[in-house]
C-alpha positions in Angstrom: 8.7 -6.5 36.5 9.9 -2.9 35.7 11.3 -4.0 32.5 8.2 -6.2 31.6 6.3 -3.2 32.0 8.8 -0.8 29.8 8.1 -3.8 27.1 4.6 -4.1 27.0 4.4 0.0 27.1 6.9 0.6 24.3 5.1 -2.3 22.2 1.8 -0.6 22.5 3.4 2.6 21.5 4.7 1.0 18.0 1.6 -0.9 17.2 -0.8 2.4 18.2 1.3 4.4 15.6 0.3 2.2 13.0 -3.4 1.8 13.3 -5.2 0.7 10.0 -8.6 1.3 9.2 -10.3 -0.1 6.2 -10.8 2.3 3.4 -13.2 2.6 -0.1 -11.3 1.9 -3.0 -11.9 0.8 -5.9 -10.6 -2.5 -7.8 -8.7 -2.1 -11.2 -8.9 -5.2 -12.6 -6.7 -7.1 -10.0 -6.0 -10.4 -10.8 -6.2 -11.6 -7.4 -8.8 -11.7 -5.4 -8.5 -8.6 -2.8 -9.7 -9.4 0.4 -9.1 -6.1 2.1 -7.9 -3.1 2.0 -6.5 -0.4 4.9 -4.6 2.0 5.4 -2.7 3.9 8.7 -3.7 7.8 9.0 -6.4 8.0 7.4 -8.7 10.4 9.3 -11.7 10.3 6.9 -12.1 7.1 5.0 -15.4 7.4 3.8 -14.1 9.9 1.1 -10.6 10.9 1.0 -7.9 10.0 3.3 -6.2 12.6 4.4 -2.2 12.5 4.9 -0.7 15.1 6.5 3.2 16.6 5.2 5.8 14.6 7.1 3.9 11.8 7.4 4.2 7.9 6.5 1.1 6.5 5.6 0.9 2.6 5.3 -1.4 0.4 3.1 -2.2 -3.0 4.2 -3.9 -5.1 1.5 -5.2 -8.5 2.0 -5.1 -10.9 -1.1 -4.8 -14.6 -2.4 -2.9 -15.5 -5.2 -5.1 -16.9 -8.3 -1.5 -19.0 -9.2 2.3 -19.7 -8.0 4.3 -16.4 -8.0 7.9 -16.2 -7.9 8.0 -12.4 -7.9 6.4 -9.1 -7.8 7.1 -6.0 -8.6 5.4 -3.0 -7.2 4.6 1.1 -7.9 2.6 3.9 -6.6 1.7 6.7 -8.4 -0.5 9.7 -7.8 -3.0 10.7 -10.4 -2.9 14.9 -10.2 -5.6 15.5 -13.2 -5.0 14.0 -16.4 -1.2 13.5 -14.9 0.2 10.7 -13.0 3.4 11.0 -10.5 5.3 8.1 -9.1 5.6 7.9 -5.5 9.1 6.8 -4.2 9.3 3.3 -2.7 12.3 2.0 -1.2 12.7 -0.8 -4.2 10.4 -2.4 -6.7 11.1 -5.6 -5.0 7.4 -6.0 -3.2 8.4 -9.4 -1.6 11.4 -7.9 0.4 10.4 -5.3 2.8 6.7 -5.6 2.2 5.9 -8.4 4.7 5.3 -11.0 2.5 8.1 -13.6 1.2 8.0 -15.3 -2.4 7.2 -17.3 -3.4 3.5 -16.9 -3.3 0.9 -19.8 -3.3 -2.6 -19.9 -5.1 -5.0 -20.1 -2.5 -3.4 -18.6 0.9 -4.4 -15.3 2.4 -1.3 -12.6 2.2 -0.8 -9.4 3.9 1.0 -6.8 1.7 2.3 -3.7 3.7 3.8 -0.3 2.4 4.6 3.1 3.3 5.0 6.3 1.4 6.8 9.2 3.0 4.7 12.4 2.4 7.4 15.2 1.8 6.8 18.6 3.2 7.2 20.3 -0.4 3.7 18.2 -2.1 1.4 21.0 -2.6 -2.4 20.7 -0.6 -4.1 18.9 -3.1 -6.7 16.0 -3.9 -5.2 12.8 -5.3 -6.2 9.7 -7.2 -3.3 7.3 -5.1 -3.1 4.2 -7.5 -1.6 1.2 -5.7 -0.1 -1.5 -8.1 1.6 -5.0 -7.5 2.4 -7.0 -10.5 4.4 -10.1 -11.6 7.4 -8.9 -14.1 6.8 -12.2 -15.5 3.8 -11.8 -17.1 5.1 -8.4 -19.1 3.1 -7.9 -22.0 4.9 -5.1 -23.6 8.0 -3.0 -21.9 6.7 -1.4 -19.3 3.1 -3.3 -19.1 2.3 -5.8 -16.6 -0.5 -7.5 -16.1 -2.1 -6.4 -12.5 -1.9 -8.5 -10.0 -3.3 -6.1 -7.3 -4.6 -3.1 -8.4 -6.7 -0.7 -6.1 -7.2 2.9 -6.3 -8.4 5.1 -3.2 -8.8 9.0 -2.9 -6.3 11.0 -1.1 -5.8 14.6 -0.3 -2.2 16.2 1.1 -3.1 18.5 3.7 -0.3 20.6 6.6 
Protein backbone atom coordinates (compact mmCIF):
# COMPACT_ATOMS: atom_id res chain seq x y z
CA UNK A 1 0.00 0.00 0.00
CA UNK A 2 2.90 2.20 1.07
CA UNK A 3 4.61 1.80 -2.18
CA UNK A 4 1.40 2.28 -4.21
CA UNK A 5 1.09 5.48 -2.55
CA UNK A 6 5.01 6.54 -3.15
CA UNK A 7 3.89 5.73 -6.95
CA UNK A 8 0.92 7.58 -7.47
CA UNK A 9 2.62 10.66 -5.43
CA UNK A 10 5.96 10.70 -7.36
CA UNK A 11 3.71 10.38 -10.75
CA UNK A 12 1.78 13.37 -9.83
CA UNK A 13 4.88 15.18 -9.09
CA UNK A 14 6.40 14.57 -12.79
CA UNK A 15 3.23 15.24 -14.61
CA UNK A 16 2.43 18.65 -12.27
CA UNK A 17 5.96 19.92 -13.48
CA UNK A 18 4.96 19.77 -16.86
CA UNK A 19 1.63 21.50 -17.00
CA UNK A 20 0.74 22.91 -20.62
CA UNK A 21 -1.48 25.57 -21.25
CA UNK A 22 -2.60 26.64 -24.57
CA UNK A 23 -0.91 29.76 -25.92
CA UNK A 24 -1.65 32.58 -28.99
CA UNK A 25 0.58 32.01 -31.69
CA UNK A 26 0.53 32.59 -34.78
CA UNK A 27 0.62 30.21 -38.00
CA UNK A 28 3.53 30.60 -40.64
CA UNK A 29 2.33 28.95 -43.40
CA UNK A 30 2.37 25.32 -41.85
CA UNK A 31 1.60 22.83 -44.19
CA UNK A 32 -0.22 20.82 -41.73
CA UNK A 33 -3.02 21.50 -40.20
CA UNK A 34 -2.19 22.68 -36.46
CA UNK A 35 -4.58 21.64 -34.15
CA UNK A 36 -3.13 23.07 -30.99
CA UNK A 37 -0.63 24.65 -29.58
CA UNK A 38 0.79 24.70 -25.62
CA UNK A 39 3.38 25.20 -23.88
CA UNK A 40 4.74 24.27 -19.96
CA UNK A 41 5.67 27.60 -17.90
CA UNK A 42 4.01 29.88 -19.36
CA UNK A 43 2.72 32.28 -16.70
CA UNK A 44 0.99 34.85 -19.04
CA UNK A 45 -0.27 33.38 -22.26
CA UNK A 46 -2.37 35.92 -23.35
CA UNK A 47 0.73 38.07 -24.43
CA UNK A 48 4.08 36.78 -23.85
CA UNK A 49 5.13 33.71 -22.05
CA UNK A 50 7.42 34.27 -19.72
CA UNK A 51 10.45 31.67 -19.08
CA UNK A 52 12.35 32.20 -16.30
CA UNK A 53 16.71 31.52 -16.45
CA UNK A 54 17.30 27.89 -15.56
CA UNK A 55 14.29 26.82 -16.84
CA UNK A 56 13.02 24.14 -19.49
CA UNK A 57 10.08 25.17 -21.17
CA UNK A 58 8.19 22.56 -23.37
CA UNK A 59 6.01 23.06 -26.50
CA UNK A 60 3.31 20.63 -27.27
CA UNK A 61 1.83 21.00 -30.68
CA UNK A 62 -1.00 19.10 -32.03
CA UNK A 63 -1.02 18.37 -35.85
CA UNK A 64 -2.14 15.99 -38.74
CA UNK A 65 -0.11 15.30 -41.49
CA UNK A 66 -1.59 16.61 -45.04
CA UNK A 67 0.67 13.35 -46.63
CA UNK A 68 3.09 10.25 -45.72
CA UNK A 69 6.27 11.52 -43.95
CA UNK A 70 9.25 9.55 -43.55
CA UNK A 71 11.14 12.30 -41.63
CA UNK A 72 11.42 15.61 -40.06
CA UNK A 73 13.72 17.78 -39.25
CA UNK A 74 13.24 20.43 -36.62
CA UNK A 75 14.78 24.10 -35.31
CA UNK A 76 14.04 26.88 -32.91
CA UNK A 77 15.22 30.11 -33.18
CA UNK A 78 14.66 33.38 -31.36
CA UNK A 79 13.99 36.48 -33.30
CA UNK A 80 15.91 39.40 -31.08
CA UNK A 81 15.00 42.46 -33.60
CA UNK A 82 15.87 42.22 -37.10
CA UNK A 83 18.23 39.13 -35.72
CA UNK A 84 17.45 35.56 -35.33
CA UNK A 85 19.42 33.06 -32.85
CA UNK A 86 19.05 29.35 -32.89
CA UNK A 87 18.06 27.66 -29.91
CA UNK A 88 19.96 24.41 -29.02
CA UNK A 89 18.01 21.18 -29.41
CA UNK A 90 19.34 17.99 -28.55
CA UNK A 91 19.32 16.75 -32.47
CA UNK A 92 17.49 17.87 -35.56
CA UNK A 93 15.98 14.49 -35.63
CA UNK A 94 12.12 15.62 -34.46
CA UNK A 95 10.88 11.91 -34.66
CA UNK A 96 13.42 10.61 -32.03
CA UNK A 97 13.04 12.19 -28.73
CA UNK A 98 10.04 14.35 -29.66
CA UNK A 99 7.19 11.85 -28.87
CA UNK A 100 6.22 11.05 -32.09
CA UNK A 101 7.70 8.09 -34.31
CA UNK A 102 8.06 8.16 -38.28
CA UNK A 103 6.76 7.50 -40.18
CA UNK A 104 3.87 9.87 -40.19
CA UNK A 105 0.30 9.26 -41.73
CA UNK A 106 -1.93 11.87 -43.54
CA UNK A 107 -4.82 12.12 -41.57
CA UNK A 108 -3.94 11.06 -37.80
CA UNK A 109 -3.74 13.50 -34.95
CA UNK A 110 0.15 13.79 -33.61
CA UNK A 111 1.56 15.22 -30.49
CA UNK A 112 4.94 16.94 -31.01
CA UNK A 113 6.84 17.67 -27.68
CA UNK A 114 10.13 19.79 -27.07
CA UNK A 115 12.06 21.53 -24.60
CA UNK A 116 14.57 24.31 -24.68
CA UNK A 117 16.84 24.85 -21.71
CA UNK A 118 16.87 28.60 -20.85
CA UNK A 119 20.58 29.32 -19.80
CA UNK A 120 21.25 31.65 -16.98
CA UNK A 121 23.58 33.98 -19.26
CA UNK A 122 20.26 35.13 -22.03
CA UNK A 123 19.83 38.64 -21.21
CA UNK A 124 15.98 39.89 -19.92
CA UNK A 125 14.57 40.43 -23.07
CA UNK A 126 11.29 40.09 -25.38
CA UNK A 127 11.47 37.35 -28.03
CA UNK A 128 9.81 36.38 -31.25
CA UNK A 129 10.38 32.17 -30.38
CA UNK A 130 9.84 30.67 -33.98
CA UNK A 131 9.04 26.99 -33.76
CA UNK A 132 9.79 24.95 -37.04
CA UNK A 133 9.30 21.26 -38.17
CA UNK A 134 10.00 20.47 -41.65
CA UNK A 135 10.51 17.38 -44.03
CA UNK A 136 14.32 17.48 -45.36
CA UNK A 137 12.75 15.90 -48.30
CA UNK A 138 10.99 18.52 -49.67
CA UNK A 139 14.38 21.00 -49.60
CA UNK A 140 13.93 23.58 -52.10
CA UNK A 141 17.24 25.14 -51.95
CA UNK A 142 20.19 24.34 -49.32
CA UNK A 143 19.03 25.30 -46.37
CA UNK A 144 15.10 25.86 -47.32
CA UNK A 145 12.50 23.53 -46.42
CA UNK A 146 9.20 23.73 -46.98
CA UNK A 147 7.30 24.19 -43.44
CA UNK A 148 5.66 21.59 -42.26
CA UNK A 149 4.72 23.11 -38.80
CA UNK A 150 5.47 26.46 -38.37
CA UNK A 151 4.18 28.67 -35.39
CA UNK A 152 5.44 31.63 -33.87
CA UNK A 153 4.55 32.77 -30.20
CA UNK A 154 5.96 35.77 -28.04
CA UNK A 155 8.35 35.10 -25.29
CA UNK A 156 10.20 37.20 -22.85
CA UNK A 157 13.44 35.80 -20.61
CA UNK A 158 12.98 37.04 -17.26
CA UNK A 159 15.25 35.96 -13.51
Amino acid sequence: MQRAVALLFLCGLVFSEYHFVPIKFRNCKSAFDILSVEVSHCHDRESRCHFQKNSTPHIRITFKPNGHVDELEHEVRAKLGETYVPFHLRNKDACTGSNITCPLHEGQTYTYTQSVKILNEYPNVNVQVNWLVSNPAHKLHPGDHKREICVIFLAKVVD
